[in-house]
C-alpha positions, -999 to 999 in steps of 0.1 A, spaced: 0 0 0 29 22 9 49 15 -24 16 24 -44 11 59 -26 48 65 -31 49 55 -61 17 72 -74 23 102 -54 -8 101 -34 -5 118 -1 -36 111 11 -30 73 5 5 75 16 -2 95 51 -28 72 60 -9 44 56 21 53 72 -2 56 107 -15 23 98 21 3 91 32 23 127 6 7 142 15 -25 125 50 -26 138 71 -12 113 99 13 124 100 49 110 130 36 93 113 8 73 86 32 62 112 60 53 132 29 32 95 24 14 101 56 -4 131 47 -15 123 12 -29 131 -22 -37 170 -9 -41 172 7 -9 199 -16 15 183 -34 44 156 -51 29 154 -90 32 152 -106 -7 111 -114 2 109 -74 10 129 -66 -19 105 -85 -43 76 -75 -28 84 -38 -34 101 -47 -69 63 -64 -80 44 -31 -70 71 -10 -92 68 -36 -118 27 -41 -114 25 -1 -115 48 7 -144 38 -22 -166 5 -45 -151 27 -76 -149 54 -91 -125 86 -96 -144 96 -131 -144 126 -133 -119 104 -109 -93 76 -137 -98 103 -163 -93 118 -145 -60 81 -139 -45 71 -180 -49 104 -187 -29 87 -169 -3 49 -165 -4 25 -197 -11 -1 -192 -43 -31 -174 -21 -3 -145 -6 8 -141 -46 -27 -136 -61 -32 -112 -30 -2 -94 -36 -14 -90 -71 -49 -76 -64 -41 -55 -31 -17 -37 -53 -51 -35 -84 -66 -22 -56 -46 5 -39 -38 19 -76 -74 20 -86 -76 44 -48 -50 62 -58 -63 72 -91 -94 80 -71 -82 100 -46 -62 124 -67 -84 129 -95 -113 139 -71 -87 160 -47 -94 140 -18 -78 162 14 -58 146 42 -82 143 75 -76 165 102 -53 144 126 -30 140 91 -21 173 86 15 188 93 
């Protein structure tokens, strides 16, 4: 969700998130390292594909073949096809949010 709202430069998408991965357990530093993606050092090779198949499902609706190969090392069939569609979904909210100007809420705003 974060790599879609970076990617996509959707600030509404991407602030929300970021509350939501703290209060998942990821470090500020983790998040920060989303913006930077699947290059950035410190990600384990399951990481690294995961955020290489949002890039890859953004910029050209398919997962390159050595991505796909990295993700089945790691995930079983049901986490790939939900990796797939979570990504479908979060760039069809994306698309949504900034084409109608959807503000942050209140509690987001710096």
């Amino acid at each position: 969700m974060l790599r879609v709202a970076c990617v996509r430069r959707c600030t509404y998408e991407w602030e929300q998130h970021v509350v939501l991965a703290g209060d998942a357990g990821l470090s500020s530093d983790e998040i920060a390292r989303v913006a930077d993606g699947p290059d950035a050092p410190g990600w384990s090779p399951l990481e690294r594909a995961m955020l290489a198949a949002v890039d890859e499902l953004v910029r050209d609706a398919t997962v390159a073949d050595d991505t796909w190969a990295a993700l089945a090392a790691g995930l079983d069939e049901q986490q790939l096809l939900d990796l797939v569609f979570t990504v479908g979904a979060y760039e069809v909210l994306a698309m949504a949010f900034r084409s109608l100007g959807v503000e942050l809420d209140d509690d987001l705003r710096k």
